[in-house]
Structures are given as structure tokens and as C-alpha cells.
GUMAR-803303 format. One record per residue (C-alpha): y, z, x negated; residue number from 1; chain. Coordinates in Angstrom, 2 decimals, padded with zeros to 5 digits. Layout:
<atoms>
ATOM/v/w/u/i/ch
ATOM/Y/Z/X/NUM/A
...
</atoms>
This chain:
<atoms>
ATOM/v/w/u/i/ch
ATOM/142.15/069.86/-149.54/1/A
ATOM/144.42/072.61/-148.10/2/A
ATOM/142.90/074.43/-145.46/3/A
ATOM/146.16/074.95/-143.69/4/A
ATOM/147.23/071.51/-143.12/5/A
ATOM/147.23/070.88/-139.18/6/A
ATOM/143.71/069.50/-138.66/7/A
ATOM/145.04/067.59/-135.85/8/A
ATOM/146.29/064.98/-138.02/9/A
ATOM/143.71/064.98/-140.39/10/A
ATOM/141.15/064.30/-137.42/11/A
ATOM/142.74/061.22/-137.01/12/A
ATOM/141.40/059.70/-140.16/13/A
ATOM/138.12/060.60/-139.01/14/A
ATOM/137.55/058.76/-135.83/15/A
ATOM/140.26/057.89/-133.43/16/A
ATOM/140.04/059.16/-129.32/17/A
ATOM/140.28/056.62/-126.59/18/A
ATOM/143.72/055.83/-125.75/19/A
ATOM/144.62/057.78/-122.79/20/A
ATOM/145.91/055.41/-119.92/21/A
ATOM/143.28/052.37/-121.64/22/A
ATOM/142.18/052.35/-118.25/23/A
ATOM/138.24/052.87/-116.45/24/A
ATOM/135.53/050.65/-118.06/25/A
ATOM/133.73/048.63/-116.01/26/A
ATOM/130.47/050.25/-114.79/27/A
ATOM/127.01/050.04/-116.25/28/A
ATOM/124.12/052.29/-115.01/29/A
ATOM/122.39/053.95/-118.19/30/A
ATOM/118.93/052.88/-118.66/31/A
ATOM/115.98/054.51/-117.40/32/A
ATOM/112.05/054.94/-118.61/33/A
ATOM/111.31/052.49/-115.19/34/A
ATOM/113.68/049.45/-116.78/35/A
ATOM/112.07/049.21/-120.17/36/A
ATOM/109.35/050.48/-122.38/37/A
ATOM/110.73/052.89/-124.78/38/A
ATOM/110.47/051.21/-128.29/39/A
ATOM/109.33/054.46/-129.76/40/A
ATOM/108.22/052.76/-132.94/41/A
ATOM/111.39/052.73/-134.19/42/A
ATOM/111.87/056.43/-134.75/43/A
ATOM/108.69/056.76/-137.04/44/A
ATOM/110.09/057.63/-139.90/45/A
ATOM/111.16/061.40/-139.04/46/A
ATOM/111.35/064.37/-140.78/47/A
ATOM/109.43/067.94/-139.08/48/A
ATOM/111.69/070.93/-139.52/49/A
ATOM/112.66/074.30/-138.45/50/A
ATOM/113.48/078.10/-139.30/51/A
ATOM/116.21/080.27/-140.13/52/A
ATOM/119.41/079.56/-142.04/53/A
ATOM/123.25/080.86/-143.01/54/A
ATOM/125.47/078.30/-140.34/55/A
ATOM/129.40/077.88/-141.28/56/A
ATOM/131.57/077.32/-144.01/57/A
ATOM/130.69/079.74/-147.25/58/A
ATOM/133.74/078.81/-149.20/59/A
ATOM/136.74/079.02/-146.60/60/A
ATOM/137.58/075.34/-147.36/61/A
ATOM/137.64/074.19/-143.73/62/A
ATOM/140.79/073.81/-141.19/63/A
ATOM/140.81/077.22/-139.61/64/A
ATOM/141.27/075.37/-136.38/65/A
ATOM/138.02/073.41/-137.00/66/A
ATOM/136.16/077.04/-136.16/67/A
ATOM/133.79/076.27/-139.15/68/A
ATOM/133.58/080.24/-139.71/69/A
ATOM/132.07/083.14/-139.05/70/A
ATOM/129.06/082.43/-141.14/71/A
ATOM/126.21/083.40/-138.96/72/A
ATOM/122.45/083.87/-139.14/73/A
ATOM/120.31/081.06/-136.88/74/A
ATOM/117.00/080.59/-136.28/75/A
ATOM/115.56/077.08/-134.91/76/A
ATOM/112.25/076.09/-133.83/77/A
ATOM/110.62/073.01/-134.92/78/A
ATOM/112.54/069.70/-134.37/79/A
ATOM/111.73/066.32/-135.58/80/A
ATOM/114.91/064.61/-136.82/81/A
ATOM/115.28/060.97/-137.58/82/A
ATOM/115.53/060.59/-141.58/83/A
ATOM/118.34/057.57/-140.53/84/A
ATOM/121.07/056.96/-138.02/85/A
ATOM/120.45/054.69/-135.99/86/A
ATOM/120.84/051.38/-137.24/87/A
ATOM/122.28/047.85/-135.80/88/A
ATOM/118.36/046.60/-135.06/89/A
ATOM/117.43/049.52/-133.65/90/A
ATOM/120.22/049.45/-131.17/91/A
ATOM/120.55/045.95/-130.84/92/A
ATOM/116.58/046.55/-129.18/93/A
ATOM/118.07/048.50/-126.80/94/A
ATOM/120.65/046.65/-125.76/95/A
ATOM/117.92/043.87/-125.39/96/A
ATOM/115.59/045.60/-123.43/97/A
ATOM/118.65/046.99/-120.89/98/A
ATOM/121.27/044.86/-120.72/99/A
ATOM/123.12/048.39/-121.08/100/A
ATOM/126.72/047.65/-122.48/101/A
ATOM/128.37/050.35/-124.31/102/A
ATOM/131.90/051.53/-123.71/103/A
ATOM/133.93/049.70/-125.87/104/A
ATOM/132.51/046.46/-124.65/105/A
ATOM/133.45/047.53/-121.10/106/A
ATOM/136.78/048.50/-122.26/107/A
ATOM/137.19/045.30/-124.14/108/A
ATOM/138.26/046.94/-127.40/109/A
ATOM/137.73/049.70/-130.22/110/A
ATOM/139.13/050.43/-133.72/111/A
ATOM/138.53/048.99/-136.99/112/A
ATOM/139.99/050.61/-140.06/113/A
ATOM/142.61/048.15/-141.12/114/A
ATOM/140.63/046.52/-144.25/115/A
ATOM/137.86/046.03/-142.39/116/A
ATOM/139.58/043.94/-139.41/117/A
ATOM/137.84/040.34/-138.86/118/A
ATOM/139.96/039.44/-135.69/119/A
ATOM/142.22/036.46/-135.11/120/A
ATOM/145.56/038.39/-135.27/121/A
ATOM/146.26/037.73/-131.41/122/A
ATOM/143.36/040.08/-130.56/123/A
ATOM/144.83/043.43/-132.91/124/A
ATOM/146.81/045.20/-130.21/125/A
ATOM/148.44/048.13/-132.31/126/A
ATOM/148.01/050.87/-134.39/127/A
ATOM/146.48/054.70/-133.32/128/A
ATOM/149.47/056.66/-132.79/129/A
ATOM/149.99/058.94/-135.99/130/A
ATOM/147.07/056.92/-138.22/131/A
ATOM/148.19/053.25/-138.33/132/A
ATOM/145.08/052.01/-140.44/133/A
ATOM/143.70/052.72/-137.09/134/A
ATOM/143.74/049.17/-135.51/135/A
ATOM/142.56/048.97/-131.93/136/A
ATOM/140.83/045.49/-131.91/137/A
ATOM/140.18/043.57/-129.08/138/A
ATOM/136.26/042.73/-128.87/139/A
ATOM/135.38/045.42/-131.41/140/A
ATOM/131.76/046.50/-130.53/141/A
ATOM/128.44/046.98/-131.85/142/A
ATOM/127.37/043.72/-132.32/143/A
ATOM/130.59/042.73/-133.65/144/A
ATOM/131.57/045.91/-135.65/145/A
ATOM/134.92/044.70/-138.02/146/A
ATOM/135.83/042.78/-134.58/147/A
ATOM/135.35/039.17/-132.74/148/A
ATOM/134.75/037.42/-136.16/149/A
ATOM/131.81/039.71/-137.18/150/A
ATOM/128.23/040.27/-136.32/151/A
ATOM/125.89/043.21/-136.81/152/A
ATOM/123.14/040.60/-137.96/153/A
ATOM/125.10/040.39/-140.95/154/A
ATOM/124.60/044.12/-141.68/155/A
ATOM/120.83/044.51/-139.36/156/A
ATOM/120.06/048.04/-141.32/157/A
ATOM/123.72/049.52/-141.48/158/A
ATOM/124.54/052.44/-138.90/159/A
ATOM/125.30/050.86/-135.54/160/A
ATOM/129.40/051.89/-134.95/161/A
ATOM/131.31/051.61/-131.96/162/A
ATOM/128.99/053.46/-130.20/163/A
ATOM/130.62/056.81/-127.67/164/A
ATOM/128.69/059.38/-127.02/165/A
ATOM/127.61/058.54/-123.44/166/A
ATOM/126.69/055.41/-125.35/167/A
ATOM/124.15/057.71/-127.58/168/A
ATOM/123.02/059.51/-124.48/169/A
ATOM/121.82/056.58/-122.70/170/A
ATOM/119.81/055.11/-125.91/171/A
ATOM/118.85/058.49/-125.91/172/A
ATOM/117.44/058.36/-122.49/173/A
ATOM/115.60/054.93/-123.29/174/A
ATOM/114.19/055.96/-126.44/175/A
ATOM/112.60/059.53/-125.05/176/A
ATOM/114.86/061.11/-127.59/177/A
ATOM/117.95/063.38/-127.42/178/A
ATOM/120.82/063.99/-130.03/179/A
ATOM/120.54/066.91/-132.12/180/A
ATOM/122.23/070.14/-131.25/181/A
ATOM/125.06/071.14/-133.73/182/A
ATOM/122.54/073.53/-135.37/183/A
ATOM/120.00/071.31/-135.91/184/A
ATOM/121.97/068.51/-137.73/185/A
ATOM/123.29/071.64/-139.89/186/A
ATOM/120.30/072.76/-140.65/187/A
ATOM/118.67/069.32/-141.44/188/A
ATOM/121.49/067.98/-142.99/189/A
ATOM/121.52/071.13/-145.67/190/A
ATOM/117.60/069.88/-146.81/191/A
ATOM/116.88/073.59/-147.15/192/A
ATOM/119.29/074.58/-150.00/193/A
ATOM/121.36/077.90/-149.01/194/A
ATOM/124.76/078.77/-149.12/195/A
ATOM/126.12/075.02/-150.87/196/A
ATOM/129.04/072.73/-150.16/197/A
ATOM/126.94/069.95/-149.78/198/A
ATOM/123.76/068.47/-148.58/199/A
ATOM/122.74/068.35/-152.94/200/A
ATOM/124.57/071.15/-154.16/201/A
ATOM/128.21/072.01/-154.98/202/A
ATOM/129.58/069.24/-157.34/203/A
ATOM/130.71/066.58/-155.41/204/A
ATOM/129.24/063.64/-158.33/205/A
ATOM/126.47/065.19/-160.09/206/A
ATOM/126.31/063.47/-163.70/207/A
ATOM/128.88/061.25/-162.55/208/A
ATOM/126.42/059.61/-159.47/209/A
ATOM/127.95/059.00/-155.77/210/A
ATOM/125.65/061.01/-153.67/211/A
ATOM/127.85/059.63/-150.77/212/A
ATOM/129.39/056.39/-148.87/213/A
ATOM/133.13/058.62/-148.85/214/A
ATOM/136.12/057.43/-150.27/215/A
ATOM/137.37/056.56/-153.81/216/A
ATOM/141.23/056.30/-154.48/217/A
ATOM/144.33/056.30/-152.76/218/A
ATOM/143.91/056.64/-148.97/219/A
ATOM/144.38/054.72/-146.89/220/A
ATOM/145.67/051.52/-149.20/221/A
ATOM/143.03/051.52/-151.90/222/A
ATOM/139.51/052.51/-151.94/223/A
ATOM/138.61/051.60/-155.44/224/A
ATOM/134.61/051.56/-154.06/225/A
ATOM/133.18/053.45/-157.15/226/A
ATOM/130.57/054.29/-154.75/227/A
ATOM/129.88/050.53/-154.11/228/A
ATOM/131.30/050.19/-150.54/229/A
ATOM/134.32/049.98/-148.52/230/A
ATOM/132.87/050.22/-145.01/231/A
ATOM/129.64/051.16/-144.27/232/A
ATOM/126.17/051.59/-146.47/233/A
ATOM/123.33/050.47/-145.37/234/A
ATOM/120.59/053.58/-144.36/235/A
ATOM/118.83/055.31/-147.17/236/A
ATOM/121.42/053.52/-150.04/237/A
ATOM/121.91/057.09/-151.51/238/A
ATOM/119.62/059.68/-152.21/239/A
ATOM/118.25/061.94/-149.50/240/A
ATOM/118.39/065.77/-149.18/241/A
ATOM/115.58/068.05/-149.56/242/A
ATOM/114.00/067.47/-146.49/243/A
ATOM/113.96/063.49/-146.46/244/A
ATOM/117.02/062.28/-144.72/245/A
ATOM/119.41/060.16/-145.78/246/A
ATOM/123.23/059.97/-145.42/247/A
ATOM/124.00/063.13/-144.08/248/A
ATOM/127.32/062.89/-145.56/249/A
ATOM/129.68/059.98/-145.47/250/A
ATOM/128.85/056.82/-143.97/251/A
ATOM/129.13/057.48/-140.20/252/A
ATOM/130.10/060.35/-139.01/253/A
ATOM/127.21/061.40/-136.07/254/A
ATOM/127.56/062.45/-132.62/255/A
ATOM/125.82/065.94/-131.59/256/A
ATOM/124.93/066.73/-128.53/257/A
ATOM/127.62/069.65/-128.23/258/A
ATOM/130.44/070.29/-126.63/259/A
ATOM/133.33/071.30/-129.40/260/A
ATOM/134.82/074.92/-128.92/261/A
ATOM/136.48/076.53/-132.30/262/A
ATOM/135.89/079.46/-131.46/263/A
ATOM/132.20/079.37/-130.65/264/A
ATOM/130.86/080.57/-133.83/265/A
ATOM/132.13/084.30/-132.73/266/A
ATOM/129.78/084.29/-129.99/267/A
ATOM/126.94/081.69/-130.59/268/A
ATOM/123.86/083.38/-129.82/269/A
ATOM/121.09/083.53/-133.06/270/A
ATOM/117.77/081.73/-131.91/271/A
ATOM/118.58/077.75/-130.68/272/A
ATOM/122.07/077.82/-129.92/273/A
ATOM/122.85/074.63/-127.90/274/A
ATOM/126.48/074.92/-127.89/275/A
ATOM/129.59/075.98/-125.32/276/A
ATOM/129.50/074.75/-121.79/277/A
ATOM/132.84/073.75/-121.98/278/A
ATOM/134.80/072.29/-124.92/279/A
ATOM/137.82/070.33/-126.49/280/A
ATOM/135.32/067.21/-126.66/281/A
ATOM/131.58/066.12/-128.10/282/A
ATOM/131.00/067.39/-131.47/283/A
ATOM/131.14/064.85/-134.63/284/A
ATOM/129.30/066.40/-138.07/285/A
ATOM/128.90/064.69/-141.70/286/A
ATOM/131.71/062.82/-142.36/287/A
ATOM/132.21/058.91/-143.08/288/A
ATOM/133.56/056.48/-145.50/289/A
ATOM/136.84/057.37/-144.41/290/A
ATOM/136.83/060.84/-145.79/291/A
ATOM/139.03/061.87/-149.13/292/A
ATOM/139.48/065.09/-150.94/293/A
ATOM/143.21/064.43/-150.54/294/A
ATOM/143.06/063.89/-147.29/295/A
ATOM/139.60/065.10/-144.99/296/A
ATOM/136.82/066.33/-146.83/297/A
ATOM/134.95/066.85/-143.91/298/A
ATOM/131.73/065.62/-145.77/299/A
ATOM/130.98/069.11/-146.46/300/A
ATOM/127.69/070.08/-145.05/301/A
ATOM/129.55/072.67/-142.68/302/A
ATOM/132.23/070.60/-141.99/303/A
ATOM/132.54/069.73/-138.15/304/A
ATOM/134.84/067.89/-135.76/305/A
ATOM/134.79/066.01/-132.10/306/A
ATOM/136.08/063.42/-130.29/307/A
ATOM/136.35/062.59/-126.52/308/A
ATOM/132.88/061.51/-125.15/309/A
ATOM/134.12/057.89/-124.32/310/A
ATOM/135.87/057.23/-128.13/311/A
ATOM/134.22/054.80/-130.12/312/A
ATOM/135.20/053.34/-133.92/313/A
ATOM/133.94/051.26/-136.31/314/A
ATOM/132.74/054.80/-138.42/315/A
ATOM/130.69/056.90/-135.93/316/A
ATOM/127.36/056.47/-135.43/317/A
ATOM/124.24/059.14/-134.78/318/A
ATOM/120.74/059.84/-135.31/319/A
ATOM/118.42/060.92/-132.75/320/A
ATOM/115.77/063.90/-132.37/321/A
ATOM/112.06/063.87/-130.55/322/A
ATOM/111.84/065.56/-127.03/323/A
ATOM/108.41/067.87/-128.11/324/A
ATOM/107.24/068.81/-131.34/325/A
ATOM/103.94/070.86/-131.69/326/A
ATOM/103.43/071.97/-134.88/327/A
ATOM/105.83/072.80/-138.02/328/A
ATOM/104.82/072.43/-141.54/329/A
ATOM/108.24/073.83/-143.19/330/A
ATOM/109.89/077.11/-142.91/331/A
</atoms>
């Protein structure tokens, strides 16, 4: 990749923003602890972590506008992380429990990359501006993630997609969980190995193996799947990092709970940074099946990017953290 192509463009292969002008959704109130029992059970398979690390891009392979750099010393106390994003069962409980409807379903549409789309052709509205395999598709959800003529119970243990952020918030709020902070996906996602370009090492295919759902050939026309898939993977179909989770690059690219300021890295204070109070929009980290070394190699471990809080598409997804942890067993 070369690190001084405008990163604006290349941001639009990664997850498209809501089309300014689409117009308010209709309401929904987000779920509360009074509306529904939290279906905690589904976030038992979590990984305990915590401690000090190197944050930020060690090779200077990023956009400079991305603000992956200064590298810079952090120290986190213990989280628990899910070892998964969030799948289409897991959310599809929500939903149940709530009623809550997510934001594209309000709006009425979200985008499907363009060999993905199953949507009678009356109900593909257009192309993103500037990244036509961007389709916006009209009843492209969650439950129907390539659009109307799809279901997530065809793909039950695959990321759940067309989710915003505020979407992730309020399962968030049902579940008794939050998203993690920038730092602690980072640190997570890098399964304890220092100073590498990815969550395994520094060679992309080790031995020849995919380590990741990214993509293989000529983007955006033909992904020649080497890796075995053209959208998404379902969880835990590649090896996980050091500490036990899965998919931290490629696939879906996951929400954190920060607000996205390139420039926050100069300033970011050292023990639990939580992010800018302002920002540019919600920060995105690991990448998705989108992503090309030609093109957005932003399934580097340091890689980051955003998108507005209210943007949903059929590759962004996100994993969720535990309120309270007690003890650590890692350092």
C-alpha cells in the first residue's frame, strides 16, 4: 500500500457513511435492564486481559491522516473481551427480547458490497458516491444481511452486519456489556506479541495459510477466495491470537467505543485512555473482507478508521467487553 494515497478514498472500501440528506429514522427507545433479562450467557466464552503495551503503527505503513502514529506506551487494567463478535444468534436474541430495531431497518436501507446483493433489482437504489461496489439496498439489515432475499438464519454464527454504532450501544446496554475502548481492542487484538504487523506476526500467509477472511485478487471485480470466502466467515474459522480471540483481522471490521481524532495519539494519556471527547466519527479497528494490499490494508493490527455513529454495511460488526472484572491472570 502507499501510505500517501488520500485515505479518504480508501475509507470508502472499508465501510460506507450514511448518506447525508437519507433523512431521520424512525424512533426506537434503546432497551433497558427493566424490558428484558440480559442473556448474559451468551458472552461466556471471554478472554481476561490486561497490562502494558507499545500502541500505533511500528512500520509507518498507515495513511498519515489515519493518526496511527506516535507509537506510545499504555497501560490497561484488566478487561474481559469477548473471544467473538457478536454473531447473528446472539443479536437476533436481542432483537427478540426488545423489539429494538436497528438503524438501517428504520431507515429502510444499508449497503451490500455489489457481489453479495440478493435484492430484486427495483430495491438497489445506487451506488456510494466515489465506491460504486457500494450498493445501498433497500431492506438491507441484520436479519437480512446481502438484502430482502437473504436471512441471517442462513449464516446463525457469522458476525451480525448492518449494525451502527448506537445499534452496538443499545445491545450493549441490554447485555450489561460495553464496547471496548480503542486501546483495549489493540491490545487484545495483538494476543500479546510486541511490536508486529499483525495479530500472528509479520508475514501476512505464514507457510502459505490465510490467517484472515481479507481479500484475494483484483479488487473490487474478483476475489479469487483463496481464503475460502467472499463475504463473511463464520466466528472462530481462522486461528486465534495469543490470547484466544478470533478474527481480529478481516471479517468485520468492529466498532469501538471511541470517538475518532487523528491526532489523538500526541496527547493520549498512558494508563486507560478512553479516547477524545470530540471526533471526526466512532472509531472502526481490524479490518474486513473487503480489505486488499492494493487497495486498504487496514487489517494491520494498528490499523484504525471510523465512520459516522448511524452508518451501517453489510461488513461491520463488533464484539463486546464485561462492565467489572476482579481479578487478572495475564500481564
Amino acid at each position: 500500500m502507499d501510505a500517501t494515497t488520500d485515505s479518504s478514498h480508501a475509507a470508502s472500501c472499508c465501510s460506507p457513511g450514511r448518506a447525508r440528506g437519507a433523512g431521520a429514522p424512525r424512533t426506537t427507545a434503546a432497551p433497558s435492564a427493566a424490558e428484558a433479562s440480559p442473556r448474559t450467557a451468551h458472552h461466556d466464552d471471554v478472554v481476561l486481559v490486561g497490562g502494558a503495551f507499545q500502541m500505533g503503527d511500528q512500520f509507518g505503513e498507515g495513511y498519515p491522516s489515519d493518526g496511527e502514529t506516535p507509537v506510545h506506551e499504555v497501560e490497561l487494567s484488566a478487561f474481559r473481551i469477548d473471544s467473538t463478535a457478536v454473531t447473528n444468534s446472539m443479536f437476533a436474541a436481542f432483537a427478540e427480547a426488545t423489539g429494538y430495531r436497528t438503524e438501517a431497518e428504520r431507515y429502510a436501507t444499508s449497503a451490500v458490497f455489489h457481489l453479495l446483493v440478493k435484492a430484486n433489482d427495483d430495491d438497489v437504489l445506487g451506488a456510494a458516491a466515489g465506491a460504486p461496489w457500494w450498493l445501498n439496498v433497500r431492506g438491507a439489515d441484520w436479519a437480512h444481511p446481502a438484502g430482502p432475499l437473504s436471512d441471517w438464519t442462513q449464516v446463525p454464527d457469522h458476525p451480525a452486519v448492518h449494525v451502527s454504532w448506537n445499534d452496538a450501544v443499545a445491545y450493549c446496554a441490554w447485555a450489561e456489556r460495553r464496547l471496548p475502548t480503542e486501546a483495549e481492542w489493540e491490545y487484545a487484538a495483538r494476543g500479546g506479541l510486541a511490536a508486529r504487523r499483525y495479530a500472528w506476526g509479520d508475514d501476512l500467509t505464514p507457510d502459505g495459510e490465510h490467517r484472515a477472511n481479507i481479500w484475494q485478487g483484483t479488487f473490487p471485480t474478483l476475489n479469487t477466495q483463496d481464503d475460502g470466502f467472499l463475504g463473511t466467515a463464520p466466528v472462530r474459522s481462522f486461528p486465534p491470537n495469543g490470547y484466544g480471540l478470533y478474527e481480529t483481522a478481516g471479517n468485520v471490521w468492529e466498532w469501538c467505543n471511541d470517538w475518532f481524532l487523528p491526532k489523538y495519539y500526541r496527547s493520549s494519556p498512558r494508563q486507560n485512555p478512553r479516547g477524545p471527547s470530540i471526533g471526526a466519527g466512532r472509531v472502526m479497528r481490524g479490518g474486513s473482507y473487503l480489505c486488499h494490499e492494493s487497495y486498504c490494508s487496514r487489517y494491520r493490527v494498528a490499523a484504525r478508521t471510523s465512520n459516522t455513529p448511524d452508518s451501517s454495511s453489510g461488513n461491520c460488526g463488533f464484539r463486546t467487553v464485561a462492565l467489572e472484572t476482579r481479578a487478572i491472570h495475564r500481564p
